[in-house]
N, C-alpha and C positions, 0 to 999 in steps of 0.2 A: 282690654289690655293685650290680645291678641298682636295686636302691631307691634308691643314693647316687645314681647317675646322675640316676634322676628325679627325685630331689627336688633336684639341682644344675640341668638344665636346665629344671624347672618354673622355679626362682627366679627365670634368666636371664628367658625368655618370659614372664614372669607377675608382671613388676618393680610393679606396680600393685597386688600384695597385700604389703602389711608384716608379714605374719605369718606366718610356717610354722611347724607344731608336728611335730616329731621324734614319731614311737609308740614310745614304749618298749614298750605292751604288746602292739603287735602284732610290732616288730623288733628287741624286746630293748633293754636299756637302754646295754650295748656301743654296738650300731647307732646307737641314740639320740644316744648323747656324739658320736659319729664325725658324724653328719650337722648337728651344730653347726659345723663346716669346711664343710659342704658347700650351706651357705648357712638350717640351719635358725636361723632367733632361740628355739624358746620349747620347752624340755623337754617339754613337757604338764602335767600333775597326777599329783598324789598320788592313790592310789585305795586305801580300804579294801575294796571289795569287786567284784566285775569278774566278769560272766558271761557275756556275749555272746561276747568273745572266747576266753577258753577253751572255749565249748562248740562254735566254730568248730575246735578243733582246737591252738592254740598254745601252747606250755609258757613262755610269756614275762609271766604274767599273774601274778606272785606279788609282793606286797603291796610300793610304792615307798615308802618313810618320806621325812618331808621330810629326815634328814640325809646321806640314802643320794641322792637327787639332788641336794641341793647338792653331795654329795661328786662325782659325777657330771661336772655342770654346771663345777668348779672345776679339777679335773682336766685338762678340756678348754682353761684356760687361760680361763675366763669367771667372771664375775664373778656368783652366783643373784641375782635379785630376783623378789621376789611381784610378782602381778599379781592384776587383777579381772577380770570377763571382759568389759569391755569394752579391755584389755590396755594399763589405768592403770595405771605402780608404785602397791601399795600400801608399811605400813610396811616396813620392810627389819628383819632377825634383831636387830639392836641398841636400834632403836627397841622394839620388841614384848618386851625383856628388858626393858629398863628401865622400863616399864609395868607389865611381874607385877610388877618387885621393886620399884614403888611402890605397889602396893595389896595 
């Protein structure tokens, strides 16, 4: 729980950044949902394919599907939104249905 700590007291002393992203793939996605209490805003990404950090050594790096972190994310008692990576909502799941199933 070493990680929680730092990423609770980075937020505290480091109030001037708006964004912390949780590693699922380096602290597991457990970690991940938990460090949403602990002052994280932003799951990460989705990732099809991921080799730095596994070649580092960790067994946490196996494929996040978007419904497998919204599930995540909601769990925690939060609400998923996309983002861009300048960390504007993009459309939300409702929006982006009713688009397929108008074209």
């Amino acid at each position: 729980f070493d990680h929680l700590r730092t990423v609770a007291v980075a937020r505290l002393y480091l109030d001037n950044i708006p964004s912390f992203q949780a590693s699922w793939v380096t602290q597991g996605p457990r970690i991940a949902q938990v460090s949403l209490r602990y002052g994280v805003n932003d799951f990460g990404s989705t990732m099809l394919e991921e080799n730095v950090v596994s070649a580092a050594g960790t067994s946490h790096t196996q494929e996040m599907g978007l419904q497998n972190m919204e599930r995540f994310i909601a769990d925690a008692g939060y609400e998923p939104r996309r983002r861009n990576t300048a960390y504007e909502t993009v459309a939300t799941r409702p929006r982006l249905e009713a688009l397929a199933a108008a074209s």
